[in-house]
C-alpha positions as CSV (number, residue, x, y, z in Angstrom):
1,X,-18.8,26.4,12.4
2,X,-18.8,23.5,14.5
3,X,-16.4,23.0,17.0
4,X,-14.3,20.1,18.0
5,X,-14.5,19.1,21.5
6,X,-13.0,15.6,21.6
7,X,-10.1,14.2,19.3
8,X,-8.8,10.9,19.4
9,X,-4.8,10.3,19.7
10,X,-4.7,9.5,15.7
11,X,-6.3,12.7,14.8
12,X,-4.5,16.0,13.8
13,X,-6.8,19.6,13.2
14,X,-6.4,22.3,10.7
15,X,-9.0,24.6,10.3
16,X,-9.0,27.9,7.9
17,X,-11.8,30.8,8.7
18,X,-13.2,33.5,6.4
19,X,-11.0,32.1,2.8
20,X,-11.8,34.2,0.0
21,X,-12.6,31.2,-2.2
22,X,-16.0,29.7,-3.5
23,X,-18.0,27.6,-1.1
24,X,-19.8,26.0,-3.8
25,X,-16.4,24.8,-5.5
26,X,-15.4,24.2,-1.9
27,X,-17.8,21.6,-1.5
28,X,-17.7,19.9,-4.6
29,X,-13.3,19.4,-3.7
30,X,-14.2,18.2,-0.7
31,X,-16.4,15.9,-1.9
32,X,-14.0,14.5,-4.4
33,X,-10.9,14.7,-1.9
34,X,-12.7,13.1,1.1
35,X,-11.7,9.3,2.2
36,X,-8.1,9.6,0.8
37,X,-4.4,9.3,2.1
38,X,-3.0,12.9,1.9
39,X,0.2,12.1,0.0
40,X,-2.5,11.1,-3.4
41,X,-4.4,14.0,-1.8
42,X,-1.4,16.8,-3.0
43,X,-1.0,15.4,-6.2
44,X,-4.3,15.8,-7.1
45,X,-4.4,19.5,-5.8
46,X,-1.2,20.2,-7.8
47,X,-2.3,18.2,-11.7
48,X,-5.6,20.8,-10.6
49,X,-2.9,23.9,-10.0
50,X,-1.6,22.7,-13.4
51,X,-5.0,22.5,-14.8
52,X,-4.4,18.9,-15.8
53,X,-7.0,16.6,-14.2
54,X,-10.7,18.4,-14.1
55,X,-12.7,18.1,-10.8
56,X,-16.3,16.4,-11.5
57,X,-19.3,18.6,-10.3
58,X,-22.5,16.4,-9.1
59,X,-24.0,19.3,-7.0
60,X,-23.8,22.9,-7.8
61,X,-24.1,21.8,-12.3
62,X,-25.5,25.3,-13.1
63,X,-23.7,26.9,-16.0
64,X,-20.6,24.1,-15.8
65,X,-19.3,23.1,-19.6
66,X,-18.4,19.3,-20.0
67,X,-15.5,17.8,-19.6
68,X,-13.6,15.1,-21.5
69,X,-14.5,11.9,-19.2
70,X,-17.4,13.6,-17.0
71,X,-20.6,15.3,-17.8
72,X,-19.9,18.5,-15.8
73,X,-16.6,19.7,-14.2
74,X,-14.3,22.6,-13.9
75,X,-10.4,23.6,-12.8
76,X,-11.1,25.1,-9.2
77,X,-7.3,26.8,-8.5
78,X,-7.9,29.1,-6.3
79,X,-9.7,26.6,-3.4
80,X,-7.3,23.8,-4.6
81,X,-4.4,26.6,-3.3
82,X,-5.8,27.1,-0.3
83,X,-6.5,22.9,0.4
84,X,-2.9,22.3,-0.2
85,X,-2.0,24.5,2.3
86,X,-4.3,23.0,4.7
87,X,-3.7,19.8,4.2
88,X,0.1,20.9,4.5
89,X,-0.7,22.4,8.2
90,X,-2.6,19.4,9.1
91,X,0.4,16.9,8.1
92,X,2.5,19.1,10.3
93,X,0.3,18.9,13.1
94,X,0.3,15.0,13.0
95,X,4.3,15.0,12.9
96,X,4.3,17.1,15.9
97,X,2.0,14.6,17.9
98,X,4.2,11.8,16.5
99,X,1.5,10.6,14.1
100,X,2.8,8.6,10.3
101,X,2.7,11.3,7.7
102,X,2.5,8.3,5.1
103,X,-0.4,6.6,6.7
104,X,-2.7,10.1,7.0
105,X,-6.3,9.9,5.4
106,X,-9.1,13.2,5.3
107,X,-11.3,11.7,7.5
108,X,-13.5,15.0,7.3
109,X,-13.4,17.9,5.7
110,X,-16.3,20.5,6.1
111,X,-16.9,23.9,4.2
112,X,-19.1,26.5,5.7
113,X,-20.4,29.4,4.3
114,X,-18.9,32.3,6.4
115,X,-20.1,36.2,6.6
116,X,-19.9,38.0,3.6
117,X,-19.1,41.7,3.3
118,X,-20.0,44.3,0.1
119,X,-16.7,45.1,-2.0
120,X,-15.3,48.7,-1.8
121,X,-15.1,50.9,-4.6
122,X,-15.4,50.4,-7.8
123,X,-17.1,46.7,-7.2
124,X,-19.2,48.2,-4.2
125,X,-22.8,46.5,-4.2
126,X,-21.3,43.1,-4.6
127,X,-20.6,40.5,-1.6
128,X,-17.2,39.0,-1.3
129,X,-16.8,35.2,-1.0
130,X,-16.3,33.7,2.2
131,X,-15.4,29.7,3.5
132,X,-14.8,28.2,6.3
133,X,-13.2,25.2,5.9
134,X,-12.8,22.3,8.4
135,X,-10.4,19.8,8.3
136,X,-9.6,16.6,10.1
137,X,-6.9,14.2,9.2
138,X,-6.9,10.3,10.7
139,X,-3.7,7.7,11.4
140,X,-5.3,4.2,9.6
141,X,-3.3,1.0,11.0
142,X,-3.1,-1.9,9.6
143,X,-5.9,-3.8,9.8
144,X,-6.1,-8.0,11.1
145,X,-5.9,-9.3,7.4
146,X,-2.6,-7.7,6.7
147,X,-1.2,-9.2,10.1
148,X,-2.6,-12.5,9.2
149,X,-1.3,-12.1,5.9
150,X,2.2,-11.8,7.4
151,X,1.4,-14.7,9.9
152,X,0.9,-16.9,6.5
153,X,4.3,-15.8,5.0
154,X,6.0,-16.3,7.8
155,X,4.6,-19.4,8.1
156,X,5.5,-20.4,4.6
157,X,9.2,-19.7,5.1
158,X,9.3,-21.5,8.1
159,X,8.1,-24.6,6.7
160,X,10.6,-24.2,3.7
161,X,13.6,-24.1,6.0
162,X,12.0,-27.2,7.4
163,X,11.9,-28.9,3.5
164,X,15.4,-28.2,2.3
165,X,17.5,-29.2,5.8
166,X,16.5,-32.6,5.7
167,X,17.4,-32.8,1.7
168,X,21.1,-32.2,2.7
169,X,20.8,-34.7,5.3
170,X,19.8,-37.5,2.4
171,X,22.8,-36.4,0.2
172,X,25.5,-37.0,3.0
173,X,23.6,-40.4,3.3
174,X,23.8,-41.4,-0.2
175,X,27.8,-40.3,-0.4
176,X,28.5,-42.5,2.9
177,X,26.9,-45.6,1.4
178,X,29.0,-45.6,-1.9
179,X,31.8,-47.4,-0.3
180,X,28.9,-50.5,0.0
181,X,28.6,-50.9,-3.0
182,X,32.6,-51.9,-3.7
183,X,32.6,-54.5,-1.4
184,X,29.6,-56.4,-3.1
185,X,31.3,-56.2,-5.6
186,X,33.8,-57.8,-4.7
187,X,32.1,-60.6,-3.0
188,X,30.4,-61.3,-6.6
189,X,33.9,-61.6,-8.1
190,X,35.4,-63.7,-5.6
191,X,32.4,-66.4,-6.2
192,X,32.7,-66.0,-9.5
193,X,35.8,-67.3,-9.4
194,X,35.0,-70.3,-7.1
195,X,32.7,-71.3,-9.6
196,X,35.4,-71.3,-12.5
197,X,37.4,-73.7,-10.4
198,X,35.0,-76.3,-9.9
199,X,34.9,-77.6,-13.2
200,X,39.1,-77.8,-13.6
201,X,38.8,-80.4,-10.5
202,X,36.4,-83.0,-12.4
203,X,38.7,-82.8,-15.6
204,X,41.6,-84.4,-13.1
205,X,39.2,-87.4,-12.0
206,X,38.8,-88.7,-15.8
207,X,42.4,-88.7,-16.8
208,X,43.3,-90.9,-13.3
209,X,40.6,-93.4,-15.3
């Protein structure tokens, strides 16, 4: 089994020796579980327990019956048992280095074939099954376009306070120059009426005639 040396801060370990479980169907889990965040990861392994969502087999095809949506695939409980509680370890390792359960993906998981014994009485002549399994769990943080994307949005709401304070500033304006308007009209009355009085003075000058 290979052995880990080096971790990185991020990381968190979990490693089972000499499960009685498949390797074959070990391998073909892994393969389907591998790459994804550990909270989708245990609702997979428990539809499986349920015997709900079928696992795809693209390796090991030998004697495997179709299922609805794949060409070969089977229900493996027992190893999806035994990956729970691994990935269930693992989680608790990352809490205890201070590591985001939420934000946890497999970043490797390895199965090994371990040593294999022959069965005792009545199933003597057979070999027992034997795994190692290997697992390695990674913190992802966000990446630049997220952070950028936030920039943006900030950005955004930022320039819409901007829009809407000056708006408030032109209604205040339009209210102070009502008044104006009442005092022209005012001045149009008053020559209005300077213009009705001209013609009264030049009906005077003809009766004096």
């Amino acid at each position: 089994m290979r052995i880990i040396k080096e971790l990185k801060e991020n990381m968190a370990v979990a490693v089972g020796k000499d499960l009685t479980i498949s390797t074959k169907d070990s391998i073909e889990l892994s393969n389907f579980i591998r790459g994804r965040y550990t909270t989708r990861v245990k609702k997979i392994l428990d539809e499986i327990i349920e015997l709900e969502i079928p696992i795809p087999y693209k390796r090991f095809t030998g004697d495997r019956g179709h299922k609805s949506g794949m060409a070969a695939g089977r229900f493996p409980v027992n190893v999806a048992k035994i990956l729970l509680k691994l990935v269930k370890s693992a989680e608790a390792n990352a809490s205890v280095k201070g590591l985001n359960t939420s934000s946890l993906i497999i970043k490797s998981i390895i199965p090994n074939r371990a040593a294999r014994s022959y069965h005792y009485g009545r199933r003597r002549g057979l070999k027992t099954k034997g795994t190692h399994i290997e697992l390695i769990l990674e913190e992802v943080l966000k990446t630049k376009e997220t952070k950028s994307k936030q920039k943006t949005d900030n950005n955004k709401t930022e320039i819409k306070k901007e829009t809407t304070q000056p708006k408030k500033e032109l209604k205040t304006e339009t209210k102070k120059e009502e008044p104006k308007k009442g005092k022209k009209v005012e001045e149009n009355a008053e020559k209005n009426e300077e213009i009705k009085e001209k013609p009264a003075k030049k009906e005077k000058v003809e009766d004096k005639e």
